[in-house]
MINUSE-657706 format. One record per residue (C-alpha): residue number from 0; y, z, x. Coordinates in pm, whole numbers, plus 50000, padded with zeros to 5 digits. Example, Ala and Ser with C-alpha at 12.3 -4.5 7.8 and 13.67 -1.06 7.14 Angstrom:
<atoms>
ATOM; 0; 49550; 50780; 51230
ATOM; 1; 49894; 50714; 51367
</atoms>
This chain:
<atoms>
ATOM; 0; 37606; 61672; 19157
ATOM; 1; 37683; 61327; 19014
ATOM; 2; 38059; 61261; 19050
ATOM; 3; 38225; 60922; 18891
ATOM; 4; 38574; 60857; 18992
ATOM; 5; 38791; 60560; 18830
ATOM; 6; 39140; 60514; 18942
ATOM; 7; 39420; 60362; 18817
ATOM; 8; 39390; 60387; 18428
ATOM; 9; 39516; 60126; 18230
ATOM; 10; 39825; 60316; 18038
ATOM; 11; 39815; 60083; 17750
ATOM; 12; 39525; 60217; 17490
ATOM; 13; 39596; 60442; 17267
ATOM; 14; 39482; 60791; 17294
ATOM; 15; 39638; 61150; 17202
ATOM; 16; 39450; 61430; 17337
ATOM; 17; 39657; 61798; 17318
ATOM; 18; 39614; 61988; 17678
ATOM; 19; 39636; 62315; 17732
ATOM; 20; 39982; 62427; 17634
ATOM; 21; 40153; 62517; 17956
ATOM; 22; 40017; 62223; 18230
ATOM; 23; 40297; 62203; 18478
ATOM; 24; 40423; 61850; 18590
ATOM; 25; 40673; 61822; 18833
ATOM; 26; 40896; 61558; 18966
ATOM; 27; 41222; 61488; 19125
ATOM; 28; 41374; 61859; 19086
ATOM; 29; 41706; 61894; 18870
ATOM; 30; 41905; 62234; 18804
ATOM; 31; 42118; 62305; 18496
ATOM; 32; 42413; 62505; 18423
ATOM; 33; 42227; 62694; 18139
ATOM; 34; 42104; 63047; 18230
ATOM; 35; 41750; 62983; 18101
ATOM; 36; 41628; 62634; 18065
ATOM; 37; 41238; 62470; 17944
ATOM; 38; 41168; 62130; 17904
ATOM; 39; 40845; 62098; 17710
ATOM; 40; 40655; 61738; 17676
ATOM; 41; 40588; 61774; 17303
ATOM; 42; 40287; 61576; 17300
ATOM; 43; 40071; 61734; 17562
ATOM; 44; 40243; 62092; 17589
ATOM; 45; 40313; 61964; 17982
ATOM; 46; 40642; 62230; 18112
ATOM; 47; 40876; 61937; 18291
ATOM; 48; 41093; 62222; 18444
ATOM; 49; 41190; 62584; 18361
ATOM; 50; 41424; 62821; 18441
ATOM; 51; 41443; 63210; 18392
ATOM; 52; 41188; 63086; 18077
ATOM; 53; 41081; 63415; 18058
ATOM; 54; 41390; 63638; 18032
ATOM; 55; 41456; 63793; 17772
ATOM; 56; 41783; 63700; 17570
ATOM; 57; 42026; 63650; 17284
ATOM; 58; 41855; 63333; 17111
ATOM; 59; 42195; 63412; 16877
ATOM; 60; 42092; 63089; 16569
ATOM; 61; 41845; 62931; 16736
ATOM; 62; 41599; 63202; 16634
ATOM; 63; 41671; 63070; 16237
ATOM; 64; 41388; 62868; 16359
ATOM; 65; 41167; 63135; 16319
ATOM; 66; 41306; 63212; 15961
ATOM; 67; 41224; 62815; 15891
ATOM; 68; 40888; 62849; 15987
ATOM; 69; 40780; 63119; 15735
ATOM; 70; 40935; 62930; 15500
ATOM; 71; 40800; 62616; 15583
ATOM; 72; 40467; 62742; 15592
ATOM; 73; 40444; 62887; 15223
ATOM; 74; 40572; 62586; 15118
ATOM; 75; 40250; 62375; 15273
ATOM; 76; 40050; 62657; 15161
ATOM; 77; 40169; 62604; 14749
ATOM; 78; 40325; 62968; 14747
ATOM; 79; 40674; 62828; 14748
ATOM; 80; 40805; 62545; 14610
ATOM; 81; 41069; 62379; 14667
ATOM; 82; 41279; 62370; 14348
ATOM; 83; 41177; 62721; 14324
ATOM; 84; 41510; 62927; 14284
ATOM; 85; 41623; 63261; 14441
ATOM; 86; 41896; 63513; 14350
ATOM; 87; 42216; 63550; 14583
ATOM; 88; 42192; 63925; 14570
ATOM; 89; 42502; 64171; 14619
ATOM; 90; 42333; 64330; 14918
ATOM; 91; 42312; 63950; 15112
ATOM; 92; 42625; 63793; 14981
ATOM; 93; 42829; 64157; 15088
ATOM; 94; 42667; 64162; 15450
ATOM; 95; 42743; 63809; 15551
ATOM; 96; 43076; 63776; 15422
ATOM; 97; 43218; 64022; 15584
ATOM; 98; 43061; 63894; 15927
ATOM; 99; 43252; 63655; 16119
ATOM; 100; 42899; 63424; 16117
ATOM; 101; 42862; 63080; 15974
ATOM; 102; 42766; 63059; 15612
ATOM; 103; 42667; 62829; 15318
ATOM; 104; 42918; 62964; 15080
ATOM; 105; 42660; 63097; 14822
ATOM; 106; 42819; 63221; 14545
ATOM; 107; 42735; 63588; 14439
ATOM; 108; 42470; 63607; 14165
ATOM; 109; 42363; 63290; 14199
ATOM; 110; 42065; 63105; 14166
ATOM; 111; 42001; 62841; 14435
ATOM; 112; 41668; 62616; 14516
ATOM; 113; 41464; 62649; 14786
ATOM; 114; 41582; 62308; 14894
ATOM; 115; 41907; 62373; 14920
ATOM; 116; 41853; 62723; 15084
ATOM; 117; 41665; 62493; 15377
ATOM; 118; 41916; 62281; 15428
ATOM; 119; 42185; 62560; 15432
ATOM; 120; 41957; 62735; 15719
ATOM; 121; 41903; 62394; 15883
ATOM; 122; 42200; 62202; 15862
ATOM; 123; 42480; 62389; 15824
ATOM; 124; 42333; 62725; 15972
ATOM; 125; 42462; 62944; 15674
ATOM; 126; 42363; 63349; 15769
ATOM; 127; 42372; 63399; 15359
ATOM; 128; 42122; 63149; 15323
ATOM; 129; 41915; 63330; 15587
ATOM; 130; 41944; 63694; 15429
ATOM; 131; 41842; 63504; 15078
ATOM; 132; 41553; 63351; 15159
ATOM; 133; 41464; 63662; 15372
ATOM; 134; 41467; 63910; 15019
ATOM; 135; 41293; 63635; 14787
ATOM; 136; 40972; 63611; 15027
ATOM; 137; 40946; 63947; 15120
ATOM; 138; 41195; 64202; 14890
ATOM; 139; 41438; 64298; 15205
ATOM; 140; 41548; 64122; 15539
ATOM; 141; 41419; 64413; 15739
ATOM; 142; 41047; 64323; 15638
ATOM; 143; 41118; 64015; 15654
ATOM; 144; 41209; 64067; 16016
ATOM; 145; 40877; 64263; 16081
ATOM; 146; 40656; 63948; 15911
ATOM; 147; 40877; 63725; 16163
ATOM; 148; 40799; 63891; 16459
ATOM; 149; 40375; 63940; 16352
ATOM; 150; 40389; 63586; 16221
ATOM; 151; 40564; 63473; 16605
ATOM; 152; 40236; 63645; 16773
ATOM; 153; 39992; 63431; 16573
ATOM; 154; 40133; 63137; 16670
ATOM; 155; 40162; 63207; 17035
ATOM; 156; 40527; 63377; 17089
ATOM; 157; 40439; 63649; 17336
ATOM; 158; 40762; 63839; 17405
ATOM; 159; 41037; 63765; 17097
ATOM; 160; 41121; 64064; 16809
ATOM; 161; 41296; 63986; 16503
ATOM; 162; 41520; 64220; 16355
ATOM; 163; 41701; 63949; 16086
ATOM; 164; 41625; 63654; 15998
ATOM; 165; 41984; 63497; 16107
ATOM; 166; 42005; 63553; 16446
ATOM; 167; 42298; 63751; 16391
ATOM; 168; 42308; 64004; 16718
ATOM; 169; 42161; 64304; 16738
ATOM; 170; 41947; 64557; 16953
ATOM; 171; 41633; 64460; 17015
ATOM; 172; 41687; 64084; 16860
ATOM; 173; 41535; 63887; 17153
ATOM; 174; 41346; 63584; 17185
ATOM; 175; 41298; 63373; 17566
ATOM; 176; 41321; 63008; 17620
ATOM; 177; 40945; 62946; 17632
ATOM; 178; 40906; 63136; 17300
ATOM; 179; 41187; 62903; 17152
ATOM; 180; 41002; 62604; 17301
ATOM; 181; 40634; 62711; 17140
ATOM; 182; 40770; 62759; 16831
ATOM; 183; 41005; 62428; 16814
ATOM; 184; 40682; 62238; 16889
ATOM; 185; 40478; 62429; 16633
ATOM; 186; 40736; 62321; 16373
ATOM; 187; 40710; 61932; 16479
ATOM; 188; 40271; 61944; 16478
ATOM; 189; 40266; 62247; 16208
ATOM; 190; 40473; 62061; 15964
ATOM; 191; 40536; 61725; 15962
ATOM; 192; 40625; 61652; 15598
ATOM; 193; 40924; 61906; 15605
ATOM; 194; 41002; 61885; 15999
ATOM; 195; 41262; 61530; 15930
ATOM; 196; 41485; 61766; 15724
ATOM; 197; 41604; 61877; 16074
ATOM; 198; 41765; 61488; 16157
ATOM; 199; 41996; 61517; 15801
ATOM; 200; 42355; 61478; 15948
ATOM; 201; 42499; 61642; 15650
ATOM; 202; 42408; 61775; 15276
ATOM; 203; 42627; 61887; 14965
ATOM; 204; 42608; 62207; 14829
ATOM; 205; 42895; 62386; 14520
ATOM; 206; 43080; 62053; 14607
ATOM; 207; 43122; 62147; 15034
ATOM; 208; 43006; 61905; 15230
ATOM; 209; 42815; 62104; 15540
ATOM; 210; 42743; 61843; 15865
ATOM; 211; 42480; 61921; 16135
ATOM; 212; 42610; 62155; 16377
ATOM; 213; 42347; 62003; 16662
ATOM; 214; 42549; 61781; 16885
ATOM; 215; 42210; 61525; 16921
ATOM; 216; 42211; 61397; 16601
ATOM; 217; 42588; 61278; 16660
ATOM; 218; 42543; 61202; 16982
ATOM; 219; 42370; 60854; 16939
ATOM; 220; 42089; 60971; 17147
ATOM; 221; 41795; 60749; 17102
ATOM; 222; 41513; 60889; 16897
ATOM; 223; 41694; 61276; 16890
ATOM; 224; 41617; 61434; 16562
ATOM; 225; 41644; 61814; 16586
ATOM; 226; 41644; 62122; 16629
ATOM; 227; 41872; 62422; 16656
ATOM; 228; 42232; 62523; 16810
ATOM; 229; 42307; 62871; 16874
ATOM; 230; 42619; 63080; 17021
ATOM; 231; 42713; 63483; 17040
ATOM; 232; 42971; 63635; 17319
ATOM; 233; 42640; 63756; 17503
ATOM; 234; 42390; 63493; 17475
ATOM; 235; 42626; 63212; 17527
ATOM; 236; 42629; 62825; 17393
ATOM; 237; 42229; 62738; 17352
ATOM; 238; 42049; 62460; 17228
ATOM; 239; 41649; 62395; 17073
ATOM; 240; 41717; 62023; 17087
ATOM; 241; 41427; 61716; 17051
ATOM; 242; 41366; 61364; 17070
ATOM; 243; 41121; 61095; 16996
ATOM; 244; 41036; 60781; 17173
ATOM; 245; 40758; 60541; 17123
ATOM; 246; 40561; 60816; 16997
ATOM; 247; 40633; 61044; 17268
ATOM; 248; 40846; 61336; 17165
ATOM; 249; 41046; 61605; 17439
ATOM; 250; 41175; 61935; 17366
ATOM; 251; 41458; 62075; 17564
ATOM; 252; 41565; 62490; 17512
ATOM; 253; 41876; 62584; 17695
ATOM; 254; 42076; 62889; 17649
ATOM; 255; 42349; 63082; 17841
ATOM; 256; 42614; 62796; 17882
ATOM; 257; 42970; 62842; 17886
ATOM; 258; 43074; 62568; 17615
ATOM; 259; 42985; 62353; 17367
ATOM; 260; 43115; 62048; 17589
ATOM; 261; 42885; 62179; 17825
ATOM; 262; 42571; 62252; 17548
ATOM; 263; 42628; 61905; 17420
ATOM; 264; 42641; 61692; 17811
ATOM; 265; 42334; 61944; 17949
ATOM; 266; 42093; 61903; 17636
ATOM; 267; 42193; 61488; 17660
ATOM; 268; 42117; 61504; 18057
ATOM; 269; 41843; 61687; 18044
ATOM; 270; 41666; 61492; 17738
ATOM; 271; 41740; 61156; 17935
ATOM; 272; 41607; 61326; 18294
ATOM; 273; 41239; 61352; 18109
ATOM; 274; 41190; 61068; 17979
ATOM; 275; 41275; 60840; 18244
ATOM; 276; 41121; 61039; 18559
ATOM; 277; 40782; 61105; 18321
ATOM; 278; 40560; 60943; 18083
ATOM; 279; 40232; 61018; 17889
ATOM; 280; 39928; 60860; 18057
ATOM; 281; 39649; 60774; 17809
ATOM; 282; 39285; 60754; 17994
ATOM; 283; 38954; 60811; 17711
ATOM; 284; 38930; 60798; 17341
ATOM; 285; 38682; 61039; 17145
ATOM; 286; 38344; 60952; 17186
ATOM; 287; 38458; 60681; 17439
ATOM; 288; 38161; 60639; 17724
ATOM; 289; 38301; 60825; 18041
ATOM; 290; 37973; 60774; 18299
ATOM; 291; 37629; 60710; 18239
ATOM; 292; 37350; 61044; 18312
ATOM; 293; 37002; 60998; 18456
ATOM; 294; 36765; 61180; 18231
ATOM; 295; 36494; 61316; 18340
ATOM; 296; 36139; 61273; 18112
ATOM; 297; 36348; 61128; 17858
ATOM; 298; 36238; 60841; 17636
ATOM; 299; 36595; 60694; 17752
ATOM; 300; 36661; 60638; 18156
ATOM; 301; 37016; 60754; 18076
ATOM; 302; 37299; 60874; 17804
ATOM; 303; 37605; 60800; 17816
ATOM; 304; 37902; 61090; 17888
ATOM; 305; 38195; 61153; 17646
ATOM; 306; 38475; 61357; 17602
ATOM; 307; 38568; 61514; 17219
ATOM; 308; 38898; 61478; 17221
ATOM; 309; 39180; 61220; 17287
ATOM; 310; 39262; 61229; 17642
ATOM; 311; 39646; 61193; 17695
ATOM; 312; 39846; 61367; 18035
ATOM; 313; 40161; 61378; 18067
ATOM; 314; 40321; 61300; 18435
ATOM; 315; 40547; 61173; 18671
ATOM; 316; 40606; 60833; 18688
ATOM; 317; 40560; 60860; 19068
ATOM; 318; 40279; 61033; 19039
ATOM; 319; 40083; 60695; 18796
ATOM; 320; 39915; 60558; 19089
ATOM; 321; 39742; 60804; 19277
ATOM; 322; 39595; 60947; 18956
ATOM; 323; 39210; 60981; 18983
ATOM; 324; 38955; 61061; 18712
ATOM; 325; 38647; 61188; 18813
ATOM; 326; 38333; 61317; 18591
ATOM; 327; 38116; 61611; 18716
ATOM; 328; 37766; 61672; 18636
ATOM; 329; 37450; 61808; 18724
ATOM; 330; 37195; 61502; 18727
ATOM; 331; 36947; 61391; 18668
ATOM; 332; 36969; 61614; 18285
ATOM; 333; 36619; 61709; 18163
ATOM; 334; 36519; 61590; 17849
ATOM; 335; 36574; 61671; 17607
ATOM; 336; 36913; 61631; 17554
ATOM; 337; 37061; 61712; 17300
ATOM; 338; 37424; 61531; 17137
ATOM; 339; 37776; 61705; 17200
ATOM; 340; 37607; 61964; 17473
ATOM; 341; 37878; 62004; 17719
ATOM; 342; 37709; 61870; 18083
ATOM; 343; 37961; 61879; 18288
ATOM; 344; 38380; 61851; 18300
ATOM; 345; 38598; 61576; 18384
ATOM; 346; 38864; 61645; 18605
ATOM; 347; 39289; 61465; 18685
ATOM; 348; 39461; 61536; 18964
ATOM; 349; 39730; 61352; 19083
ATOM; 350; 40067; 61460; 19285
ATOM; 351; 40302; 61742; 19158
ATOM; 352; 40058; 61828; 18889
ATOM; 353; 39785; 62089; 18893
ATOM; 354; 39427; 62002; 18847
ATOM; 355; 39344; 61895; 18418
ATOM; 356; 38987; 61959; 18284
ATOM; 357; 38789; 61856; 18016
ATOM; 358; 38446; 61897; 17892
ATOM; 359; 38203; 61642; 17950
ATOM; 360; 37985; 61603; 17684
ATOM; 361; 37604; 61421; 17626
ATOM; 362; 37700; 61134; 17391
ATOM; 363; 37349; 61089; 17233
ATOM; 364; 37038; 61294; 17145
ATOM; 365; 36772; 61230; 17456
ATOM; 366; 36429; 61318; 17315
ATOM; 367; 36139; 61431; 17576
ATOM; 368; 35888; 61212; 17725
ATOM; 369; 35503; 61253; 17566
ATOM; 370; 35247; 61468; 17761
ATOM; 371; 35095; 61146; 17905
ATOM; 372; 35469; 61008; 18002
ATOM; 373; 35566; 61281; 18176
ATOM; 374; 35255; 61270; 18373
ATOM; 375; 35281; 60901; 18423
ATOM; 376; 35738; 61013; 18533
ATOM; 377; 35606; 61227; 18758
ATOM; 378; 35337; 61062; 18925
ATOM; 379; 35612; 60772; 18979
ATOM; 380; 35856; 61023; 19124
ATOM; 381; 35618; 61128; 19372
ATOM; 382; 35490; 60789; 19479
ATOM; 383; 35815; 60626; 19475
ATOM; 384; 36055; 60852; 19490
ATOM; 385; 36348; 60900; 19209
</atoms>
């Protein structure tokens, strides 16, 4: 077993390879006043702290993010457009106005554009908007509800059930914190030509001005450009907030706090906390030559070792100088070899994270030695050794 090990990596080229979602870095340790808390480095998937990420709760508006996404995605599909127009029907304009919930003020009857429906769901969290879009893409916001909830297991939401497409509270309407941070960051990657509609401050619609109800985008916090506030009695003040920074993006999901003085000063804390005690660590480029590996009988001595993918970690600043890289392999390989056959893995470790790998891969084709070479290989080897 050949092993190559190269340590401190030079953090300034420019790489961005996806890890598994789920790595776990930890630093310094904080707490929060929200009952369930995840911090998510948007980039890599890395979890920078969690709390009760896993229970069960009231997501209360914050699952309208859910509602976005099926919309979002017909529209990149060409199924939807967006100056498409839906009917306000009797049934949604009756059930949300005479709920206490927010609302877009959508008149009854109504035809409205898919655009403006968005930004009613987005910006000024309208219920009626919701329960629209809901019947136009799928006749009723009850199977709309049951697409919601299939749709969340294809995309890697394990535990949340959608019975609306609001958020408004009932039985069995749950979501956790790590389901509202998987689906936050598959809105960012999934859509980017739709996802900056979630930094608009405010929109007109019927002559009403609506402003963004997410405390980040008022805040002045650098780089914050979405997501999602949310409140009922049982669920609490919660927030699906993110930011961007020199290309590196953090998602913070709280829920469970007592006010929205206290929403608004946790999600800025928290946001702050992960970008200064963490950073994204770039170390190999696609295709970039890891190691050189002896062949053996090859027409070449050696070929060199890649990786397929970007290689980009996320971890704590701490934690930058005592990474190590090291690449794993079986050698010498006997010819032939053949390009992109995986070899071996390179593995990162450093403090407070657990071990990262990646597949090594042969970077070239390595034909076989003639009859008379391999004779002439092997008559070497056993004079002179390898």
């Amino acid at each position: 077993m050949r092993s190559y090990t190269r340590f401190g990596i030079a953090a300034g080229a420019a790489f961005a390879f996806f890890l598994p979602f789920g790595t776990v870095a930890e630093a310094e340790t904080i707490d929060t006043q929200a009952r369930q808390a995840i911090i998510v480095d948007a980039n890599t998937g890395t979890i920078l702290m969690e709390k009760n990420a896993d229970d069960l709760m009231t997501p209360s508006s914050m699952s309208k993010l859910m509602t976005v996404y099926m919309v979002f995605e017909r529209l990149k599909e060409g199924s939807l457009k967006m100056t498409d127009e839906l009917p306000v029907s009797e049934t949604a304009w009756k059930k949300n106005y005479k709920s206490e919930g927010s609302l877009m003020f959508l008149p009854v009857h109504s035809m409205v554009k898919v655009s403006d429906l968005l930004r009613g769901v987005i910006i000024q969290s309208g219920n009626d908007a919701c329960s629209v879009l809901a019947e136009g893409l799928a006749g009723s916001e009850e199977a709309f509800a049951e697409r919601e909830t299939r749709k969340s297991r294809e995309i890697g939401l394990t535990k949340s059930t959608f019975k609306n497409a609001s958020g408004w509270p009932v039985p069995g309407h749950q979501m956790t914190a790590r389901d509202l941070s998987v689906l936050a960051r598959r809105l960012i990657l999934d859509f980017p030509d739709y996802y900056p509609i979630f930094g608009e401050k405010s929109f007109v619609f019927n002559n009403i001005k609506q402003d963004n109800r997410n405390p980040l985008i008022w805040q002045n916090i650098a780089g914050a450009d979405g997501l999602k506030t949310g409140h009922t009695e049982d669920g609490g003040y919660g927030e699906v907030g993110s930011a961007i920074r020199d290309g590196r993006r953090v998602i913070v999901v709280l829920n469970g706090m007592t006010s929205i003085k206290m929403r608004a000063e946790e999600s800025e804390r928290l946001i702050e906390w992960a970008f200064r005690e963490f950073d994204d660590y770039k170390l190999f480029k696609a295709g970039e030559t890891v190691t050189d590996g002896e062949v053996w009988l090859g027409v070449e001595k050696s070929v060199p070792l890649t990786v397929a993918k970007d290689v980009l970690i996320t971890l704590p600043r701490t934690a930058r100088h005592d990474m190590k890289v090291s690449a794993n392999f079986n050698g010498p390989l006997p010819a032939p070899v053949k390009k992109g056959t995986e070899v071996g893995v390179v593995t990162i470790t450093a403090p407070g994270i657990q071990p990262v790998q990646v597949p090594l891969l042969a970077g070239a084709d390595v034909e076989r030695l003639g009859f008379f070479g391999r004779i002439g290989a092997a008559v070497k080897r056993t004079l002179w050794g390898a």
